[in-house]
TIVO-632489 format. One record per residue (C-alpha): y, z, x; residue in one letter. Coordinates in steps of 0.25 Angstrom, whole numbers, padded with zeros to 4 digits, always signed. Layout:
BEGIN
YZXA
...
***
This chain:
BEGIN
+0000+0000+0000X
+0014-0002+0007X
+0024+0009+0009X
+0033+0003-0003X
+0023+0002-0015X
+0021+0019-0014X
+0036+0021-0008X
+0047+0031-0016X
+0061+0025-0012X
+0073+0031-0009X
+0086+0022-0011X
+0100+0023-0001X
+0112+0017-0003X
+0118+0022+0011X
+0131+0016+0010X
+0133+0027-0001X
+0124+0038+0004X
+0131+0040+0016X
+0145+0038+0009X
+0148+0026+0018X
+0162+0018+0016X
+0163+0008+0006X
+0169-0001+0016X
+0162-0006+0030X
+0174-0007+0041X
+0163-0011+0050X
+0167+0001+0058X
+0159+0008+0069X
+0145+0013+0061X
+0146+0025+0054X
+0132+0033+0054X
+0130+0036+0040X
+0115+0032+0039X
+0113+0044+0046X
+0118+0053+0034X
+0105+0047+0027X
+0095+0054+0037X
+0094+0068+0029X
+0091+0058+0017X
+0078+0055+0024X
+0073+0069+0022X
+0078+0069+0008X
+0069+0057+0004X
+0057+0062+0009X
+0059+0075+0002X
+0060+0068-0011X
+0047+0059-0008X
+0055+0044-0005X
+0047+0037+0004X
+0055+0024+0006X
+0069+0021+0007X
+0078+0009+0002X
+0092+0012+0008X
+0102+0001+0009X
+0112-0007+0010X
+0114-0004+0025X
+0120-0016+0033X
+0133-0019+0036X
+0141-0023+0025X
+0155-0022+0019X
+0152-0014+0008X
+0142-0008-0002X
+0132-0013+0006X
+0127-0026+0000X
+0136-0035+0007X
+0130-0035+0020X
+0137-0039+0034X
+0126-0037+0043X
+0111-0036+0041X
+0108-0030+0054X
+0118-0018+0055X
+0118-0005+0047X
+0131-0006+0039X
+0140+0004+0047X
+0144+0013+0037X
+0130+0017+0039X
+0129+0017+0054X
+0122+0010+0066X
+0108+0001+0066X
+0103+0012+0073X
+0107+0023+0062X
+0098+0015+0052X
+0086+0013+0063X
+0084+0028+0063X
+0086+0030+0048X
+0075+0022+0044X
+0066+0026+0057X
+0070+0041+0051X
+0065+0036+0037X
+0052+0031+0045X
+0050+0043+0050X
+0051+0051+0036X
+0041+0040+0030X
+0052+0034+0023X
+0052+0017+0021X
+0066+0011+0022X
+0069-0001+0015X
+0084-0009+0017X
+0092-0015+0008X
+0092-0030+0011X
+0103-0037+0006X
+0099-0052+0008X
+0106-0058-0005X
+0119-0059+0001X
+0130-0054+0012X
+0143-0049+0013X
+0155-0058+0016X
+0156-0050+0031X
+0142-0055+0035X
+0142-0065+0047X
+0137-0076+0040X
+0147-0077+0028X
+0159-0072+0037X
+0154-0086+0047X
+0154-0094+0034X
+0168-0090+0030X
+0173-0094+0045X
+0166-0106+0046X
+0164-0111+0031X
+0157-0125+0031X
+0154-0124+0045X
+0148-0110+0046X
+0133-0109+0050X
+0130-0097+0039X
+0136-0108+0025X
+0123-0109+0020X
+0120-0095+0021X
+0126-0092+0007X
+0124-0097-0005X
+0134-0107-0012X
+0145-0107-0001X
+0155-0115-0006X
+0167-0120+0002X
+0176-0125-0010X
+0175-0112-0017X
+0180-0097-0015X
+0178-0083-0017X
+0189-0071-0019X
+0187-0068-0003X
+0193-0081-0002X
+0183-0087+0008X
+0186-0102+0004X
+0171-0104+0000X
+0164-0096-0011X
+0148-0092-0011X
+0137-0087-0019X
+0138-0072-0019X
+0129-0060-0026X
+0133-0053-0039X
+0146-0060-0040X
+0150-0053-0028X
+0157-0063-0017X
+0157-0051-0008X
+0142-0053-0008X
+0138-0067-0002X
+0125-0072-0006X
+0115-0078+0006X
+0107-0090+0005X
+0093-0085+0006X
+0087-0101+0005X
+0095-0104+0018X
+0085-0101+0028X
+0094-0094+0039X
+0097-0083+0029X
+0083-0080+0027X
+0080-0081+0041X
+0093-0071+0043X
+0088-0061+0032X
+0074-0061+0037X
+0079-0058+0049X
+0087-0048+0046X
+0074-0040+0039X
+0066-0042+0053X
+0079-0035+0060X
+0080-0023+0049X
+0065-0020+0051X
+0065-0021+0067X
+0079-0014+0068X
+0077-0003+0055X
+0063-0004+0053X
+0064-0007+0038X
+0053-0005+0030X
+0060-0015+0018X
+0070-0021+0011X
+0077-0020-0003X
+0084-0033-0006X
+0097-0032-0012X
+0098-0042-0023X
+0084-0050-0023X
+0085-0053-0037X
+0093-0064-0031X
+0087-0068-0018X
+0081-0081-0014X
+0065-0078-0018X
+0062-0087-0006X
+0072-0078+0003X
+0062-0067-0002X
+0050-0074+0000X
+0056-0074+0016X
+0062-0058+0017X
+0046-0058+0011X
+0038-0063+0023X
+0049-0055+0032X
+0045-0043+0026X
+0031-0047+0026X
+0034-0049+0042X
+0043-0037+0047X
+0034-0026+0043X
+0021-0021+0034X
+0026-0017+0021X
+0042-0021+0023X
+0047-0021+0008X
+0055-0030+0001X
+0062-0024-0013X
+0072-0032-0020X
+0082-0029-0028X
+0078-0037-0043X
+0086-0032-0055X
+0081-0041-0067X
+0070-0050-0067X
+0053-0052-0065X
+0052-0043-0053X
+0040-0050-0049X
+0049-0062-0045X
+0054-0055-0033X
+0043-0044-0029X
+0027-0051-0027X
+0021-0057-0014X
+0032-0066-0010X
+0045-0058-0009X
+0048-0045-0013X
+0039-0032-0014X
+0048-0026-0025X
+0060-0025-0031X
+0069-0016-0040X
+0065-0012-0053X
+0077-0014-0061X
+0070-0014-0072X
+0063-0003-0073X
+0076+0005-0068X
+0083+0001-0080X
+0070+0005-0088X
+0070+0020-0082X
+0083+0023-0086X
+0087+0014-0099X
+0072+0020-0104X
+0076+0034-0102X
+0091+0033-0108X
+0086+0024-0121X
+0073+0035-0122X
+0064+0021-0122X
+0052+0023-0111X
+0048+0008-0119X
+0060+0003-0110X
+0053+0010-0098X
+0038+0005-0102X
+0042-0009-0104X
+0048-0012-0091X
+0038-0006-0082X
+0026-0014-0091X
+0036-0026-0090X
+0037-0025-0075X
+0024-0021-0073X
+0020-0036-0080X
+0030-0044-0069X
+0027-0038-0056X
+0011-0035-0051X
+0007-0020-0049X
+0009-0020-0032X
+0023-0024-0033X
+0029-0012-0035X
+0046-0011-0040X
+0056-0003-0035X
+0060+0007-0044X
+0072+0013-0047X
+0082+0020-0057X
+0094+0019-0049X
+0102+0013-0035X
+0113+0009-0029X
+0116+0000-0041X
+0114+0006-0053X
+0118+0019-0059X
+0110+0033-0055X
+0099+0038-0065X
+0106+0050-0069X
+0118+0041-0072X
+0110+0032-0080X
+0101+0041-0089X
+0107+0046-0100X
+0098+0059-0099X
+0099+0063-0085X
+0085+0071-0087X
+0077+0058-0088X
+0081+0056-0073X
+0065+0063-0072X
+0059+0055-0082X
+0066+0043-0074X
+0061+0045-0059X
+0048+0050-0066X
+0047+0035-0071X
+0052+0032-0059X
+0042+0037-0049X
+0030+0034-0057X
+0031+0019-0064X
+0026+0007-0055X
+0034+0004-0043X
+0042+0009-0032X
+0052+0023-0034X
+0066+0023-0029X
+0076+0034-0031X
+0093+0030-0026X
+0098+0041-0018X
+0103+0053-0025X
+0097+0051-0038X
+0087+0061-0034X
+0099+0072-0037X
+0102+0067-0046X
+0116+0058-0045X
+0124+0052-0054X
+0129+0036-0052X
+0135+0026-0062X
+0138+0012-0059X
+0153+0010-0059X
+0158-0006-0063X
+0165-0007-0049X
+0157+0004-0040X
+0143+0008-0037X
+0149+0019-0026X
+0142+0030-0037X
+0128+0025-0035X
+0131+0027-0021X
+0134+0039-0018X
+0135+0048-0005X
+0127+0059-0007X
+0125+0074+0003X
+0112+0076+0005X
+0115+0090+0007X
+0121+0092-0005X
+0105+0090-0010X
+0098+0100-0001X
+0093+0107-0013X
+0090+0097-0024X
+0076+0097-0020X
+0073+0110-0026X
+0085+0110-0037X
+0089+0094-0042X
+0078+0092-0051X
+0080+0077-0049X
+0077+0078-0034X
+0067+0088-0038X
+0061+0078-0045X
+0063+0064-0037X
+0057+0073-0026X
+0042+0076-0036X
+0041+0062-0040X
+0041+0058-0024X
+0032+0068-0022X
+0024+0063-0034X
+0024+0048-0032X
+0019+0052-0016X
+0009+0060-0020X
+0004+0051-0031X
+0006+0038-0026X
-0006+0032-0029X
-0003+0032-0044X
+0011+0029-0042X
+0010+0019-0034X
-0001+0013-0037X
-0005+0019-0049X
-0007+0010-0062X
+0004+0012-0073X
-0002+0014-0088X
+0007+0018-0099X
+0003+0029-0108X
+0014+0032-0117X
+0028+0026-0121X
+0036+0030-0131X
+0051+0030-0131X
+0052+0043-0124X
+0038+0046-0117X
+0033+0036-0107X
+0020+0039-0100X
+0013+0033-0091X
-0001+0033-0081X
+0001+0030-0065X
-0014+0028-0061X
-0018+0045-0062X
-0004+0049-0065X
+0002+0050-0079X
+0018+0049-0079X
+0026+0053-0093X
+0038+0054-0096X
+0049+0057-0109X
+0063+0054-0112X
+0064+0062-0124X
+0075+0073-0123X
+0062+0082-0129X
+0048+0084-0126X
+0039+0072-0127X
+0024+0073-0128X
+0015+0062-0122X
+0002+0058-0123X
-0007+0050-0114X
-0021+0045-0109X
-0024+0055-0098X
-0025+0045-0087X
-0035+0053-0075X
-0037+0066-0079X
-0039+0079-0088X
-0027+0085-0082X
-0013+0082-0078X
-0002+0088-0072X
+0010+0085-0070X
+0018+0081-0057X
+0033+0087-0061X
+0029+0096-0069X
+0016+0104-0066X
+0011+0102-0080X
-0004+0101-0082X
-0010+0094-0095X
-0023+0092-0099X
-0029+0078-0105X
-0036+0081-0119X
-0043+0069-0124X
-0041+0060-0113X
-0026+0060-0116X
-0013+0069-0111X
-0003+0074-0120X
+0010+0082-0114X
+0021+0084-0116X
+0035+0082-0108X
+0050+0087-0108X
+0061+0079-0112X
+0066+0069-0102X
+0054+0072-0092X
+0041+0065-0088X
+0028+0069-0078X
+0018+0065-0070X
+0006+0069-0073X
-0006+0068-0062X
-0021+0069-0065X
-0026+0083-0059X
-0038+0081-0052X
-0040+0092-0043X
-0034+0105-0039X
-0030+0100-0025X
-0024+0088-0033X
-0013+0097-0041X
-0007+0103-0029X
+0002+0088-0030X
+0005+0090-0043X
+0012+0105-0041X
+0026+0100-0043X
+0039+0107-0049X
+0043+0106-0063X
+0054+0095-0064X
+0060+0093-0078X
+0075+0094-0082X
+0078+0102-0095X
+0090+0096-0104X
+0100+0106-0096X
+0096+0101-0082X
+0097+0087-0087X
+0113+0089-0090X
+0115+0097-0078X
+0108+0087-0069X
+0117+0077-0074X
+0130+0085-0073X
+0127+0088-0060X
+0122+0078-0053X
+0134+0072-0046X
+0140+0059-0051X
+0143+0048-0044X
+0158+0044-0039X
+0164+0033-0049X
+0170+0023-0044X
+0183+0028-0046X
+0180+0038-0033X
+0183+0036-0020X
+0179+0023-0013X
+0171+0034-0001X
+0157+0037-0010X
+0157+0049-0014X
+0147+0061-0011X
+0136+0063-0023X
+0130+0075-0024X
+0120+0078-0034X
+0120+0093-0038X
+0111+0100-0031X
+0110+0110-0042X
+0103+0099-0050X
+0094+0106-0062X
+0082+0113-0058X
+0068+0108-0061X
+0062+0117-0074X
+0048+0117-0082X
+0044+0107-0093X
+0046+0121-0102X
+0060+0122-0099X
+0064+0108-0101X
+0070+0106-0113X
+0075+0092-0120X
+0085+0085-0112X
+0099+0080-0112X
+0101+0068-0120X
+0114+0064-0110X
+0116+0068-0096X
+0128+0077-0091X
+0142+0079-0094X
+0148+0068-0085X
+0138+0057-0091X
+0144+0047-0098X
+0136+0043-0109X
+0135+0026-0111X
+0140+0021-0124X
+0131+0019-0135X
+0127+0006-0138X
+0136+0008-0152X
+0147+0013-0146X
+0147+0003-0135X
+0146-0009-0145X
+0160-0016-0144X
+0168-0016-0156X
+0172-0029-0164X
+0184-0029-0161X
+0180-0029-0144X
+0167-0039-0151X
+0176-0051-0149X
+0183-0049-0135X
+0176-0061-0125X
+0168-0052-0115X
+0180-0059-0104X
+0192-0051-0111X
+0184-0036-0112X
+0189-0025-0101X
+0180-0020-0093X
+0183-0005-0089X
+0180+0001-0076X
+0168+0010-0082X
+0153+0012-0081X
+0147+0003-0090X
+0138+0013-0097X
+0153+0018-0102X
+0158+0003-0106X
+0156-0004-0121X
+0146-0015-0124X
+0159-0026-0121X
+0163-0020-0109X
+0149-0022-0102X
+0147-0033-0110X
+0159-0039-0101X
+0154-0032-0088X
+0143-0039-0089X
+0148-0055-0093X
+0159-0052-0081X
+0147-0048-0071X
+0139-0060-0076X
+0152-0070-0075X
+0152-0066-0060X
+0138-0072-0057X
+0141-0086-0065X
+0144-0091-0079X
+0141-0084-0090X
+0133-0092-0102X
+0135-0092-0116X
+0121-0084-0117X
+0125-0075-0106X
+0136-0070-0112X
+0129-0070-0126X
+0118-0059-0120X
+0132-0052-0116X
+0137-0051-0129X
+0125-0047-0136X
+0121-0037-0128X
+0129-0024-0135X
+0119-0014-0132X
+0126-0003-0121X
+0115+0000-0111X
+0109-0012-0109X
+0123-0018-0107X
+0125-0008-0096X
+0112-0011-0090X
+0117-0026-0091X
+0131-0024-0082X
+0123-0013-0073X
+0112-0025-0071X
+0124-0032-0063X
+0127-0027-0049X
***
């Protein structure tokens, strides 16, 4: 089996970890990878054993407009500072995997900056896509050029021209030689050449046994990217949205479907990167309504098919929304220090740090397990990982649920301690409100010494109070330097299942809660304003109306070309709130 099928992954954004400026001067290299060393210690106590951490080389800003493919960005520090990070996540047993931008380049990278000082004679014109020396661009360049997103500060590569493959390929020999890289995420790949893939493939297949290639894929048949030929995996978009949309609407169908859906498009050895938040989207607690199904959620998460990844400092339990201008709140600089003792008293690092210890210690179901569904209602969802039964309920209140026992006579139950007894050949339990469990077969005395584990449920008190003080993150009104997170240390304590009672419906006071579908609904009057003339506030678009994202999203279509007659018809009747958000969020 290699490394990545059974690996937990950690995610780093390190431009935001380690507060680095906004701006690259291009100054001397600051060592700030350095700050991310104690982070090593912290991952292994919480049972990651791979990391992806990236962007890293130079570049101009947030990251994703890279300068130089073979220099740590020196906000972050030297080559050498990234050398003895990854040989000091090597020696902890942690994988490393880069971010591989490959889709496109800053405007400061030497092939373009060769093409605006030669134009028609420079040796890099066919580097990029689309050069066009009658046309222009608001940089004023006397040519314009394909770019990606709509961004011109992002210039799109040519991957069909030879030479650029050959440079890229090259690039990955160099990051394995120099760093010792054990794989790559590839920013973008729902947009790369598939022949440019099929190369970085037998690269990978050449570099090293087991080098990983992951790419970014939002929409889409999976399958087309990750099989033999190209990728190993990529992001599971779908079942992100799935976790958190199936928790807020109380429909675990949502949840079901997806995986039975995916399951159908991609072969049971390729296994997804899963997720339920990044450097792109909003943090969990952010999105979920109830901040209690934050265990249900990870539950989910570290048990369904594929590949677990937590973003950094979600495992205290941070808060992040997605502004329209800025994603500085979703990366965050965070102390370390200020986390010392959240192993013992954040019940949501309590309980990221159980379900690593769970998904090592039964890594033969959950990684190679088969998945059976046993029960599905609106808001109990069960489920069998080879020996292992997994359940869980998004009902504020108790929710009973009864199943085939799988193995055995007996069970118990990795959270909580709970032991319970087949009768008939099936098990009936029961579970508090916004809680779930993994149940393992008890085979053996010797065997229950793994399943000793501290109870880890929230009541509906430490639901609100983990909300409250969780430390949000800086708007983008706050300063331009990111700002320090801190989670609170004094997150709730983990209680009993006796103790827990039904939980919040809403998170804490400083939750904002989304408009209803009715009250979002544009009134007649606003009905007949073209989509063109409607204002669009400065605002998180949970908080804006139906016409208002409506407008977001034709203006972030219009950036990527025409927009159709039908196009802009799906627009208009699309009047339902949370799925219009998903829509504009959909769009990076």
């Amino acid at each position: 089996m290699a490394w990545y099928d059974e690996a937990v992954f950690y995610h780093i954004y390190p431009l935001g970890l380690t507060g680095a400026p906004k701006q690259n001067d291009y100054g001397e290299p600051v060592h700030r990878l350095t700050k991310l060393l104690p982070w090593i210690d912290h991952l292994k106590k919480l049972g990651f054993t791979a990391l992806y951490i990236g962007p890293l080389f130079q570049s101009v800003g947030h990251g994703y407009e890279t300068t130089d493919y073979r220099t740590l960005d020196s906000r972050l520090g030297t080559n050498e500072d990234l050398r003895n990070f990854v040989a000091a996540c090597h020696e902890a047993g942690l994988k490393v995997i880069f971010d591989g931008v490959f889709n496109h380049t800053g405007r400061d990278f030497f092939a373009f900056k060769d093409l605006k000082a030669n134009r028609e004679n420079s040796a890099y014109k066919d580097w990029y896509c689309n050069v066009n020396f009658w046309g222009d661009t608001e940089y004023h360049d006397g040519f314009s050029y394909e770019n990606w997103g709509g961004y011109n500060l992002l210039v799109k590569l040519n991957q069909r021209n030879p030479a650029v493959r050959d440079y890229i390929c090259d690039v990955i020999r160099f990051w394995v030689s120099e760093f010792d890289v054990d794989g790559i995420r590839l920013d973008a790949a729902d947009v790369l050449d598939f022949d440019f893939m099929k190369a970085l493939r037998r690269t990978a297949d050449e570099v090293k046994p087991d080098f990983w290639l992951m790419g970014e894929v939002i929409h889409g048949d999976y399958s087309r990217w990750a099989n033999e030929n190209t990728l190993h995996s990529v992001t599971n978009y779908a079942l992100h949205k799935a976790l958190y949309s199936g928790h807020n609407d109380h429909n675990y169908f949502e949840i079901a479907h997806t995986i039975e859906r995916t399951r159908g498009l991609v072969p049971p050895h390729i296994k997804l990167y899963n997720f339920v938040d990044n450097h792109d989207v909003e943090r969990i607690v952010t999105k979920l309504m109830n901040k209690a199904h934050y265990l249900p959620v990870h539950i989910l998460l570290y048990t369904l098919p594929g590949i677990p990844s937590v973003y950094y400092g979600s495992e205290f339990g941070i808060e992040g929304r997605k502004e329209r201008f800025s994603d500085d709140s979703l990366r965050p600089s965070i102390d370390l220090k200020q986390h010392r003792g959240d192993y013992k008293s954040n019940t949501y690092t309590m309980l990221i740090s159980a379900l690593g210890r769970i998904h090592r210690e039964w890594a033969e179901d959950l990684v190679n397990g088969d998945y059976r569904q046993l029960c599905l209602t609106n808001q109990q969802f069960a489920f069998a990982r080879g020996s292992l039964i997994v359940a869980v309920n998004n009902s504020d209140g108790e929710g009973w649920i009864d199943v085939e026992a799988n193995q055995s006579s007996e069970y118990v139950g990795l959270l909580s301690g709970k032991h319970i007894k087949s009768s008939s050949g099936r098990l009936h339990f029961s579970l508090p409100g916004c809680n779930g469990e993994i149940f393992a077969p008890v085979r053996d005395k010797e065997q229950l010494k793994t399943c000793e584990a501290q109870p880890l449920f929230f009541s509906d008190a430490e639901a609100q109070e983990g909300s409250s003080k969780a430390a949000p993150a800086s708007s983008a009104q706050a300063e331009p330097a990111p700002a320090e997170v801190k989670a609170s240390s004094e997150a709730p304590a983990a209680v009993t299942p006796a103790q827990s009672g039904p939980a919040a419906a809403a998170g804490g006071e400083d939750s904002a809660p989304a408009p209803s579908d009715a009250e979002a609904k544009p009134d007649q009057a606003k009905a007949d304003v073209p989509l063109e003339e409607v204002e669009i506030p400065n605002i998180p678009y949970d908080l804006m109306t139906v016409d208002q994202l409506q407008a977001v999203i034709l203006s972030k279509m219009a950036k990527n070309g025409p927009v159709t007659d039908q196009m802009r018809k799906d627009i208009t009747d699309n009047i339902w709130h949370n799925s219009l958000v998903n829509w504009a969020n959909s769009f990076r």
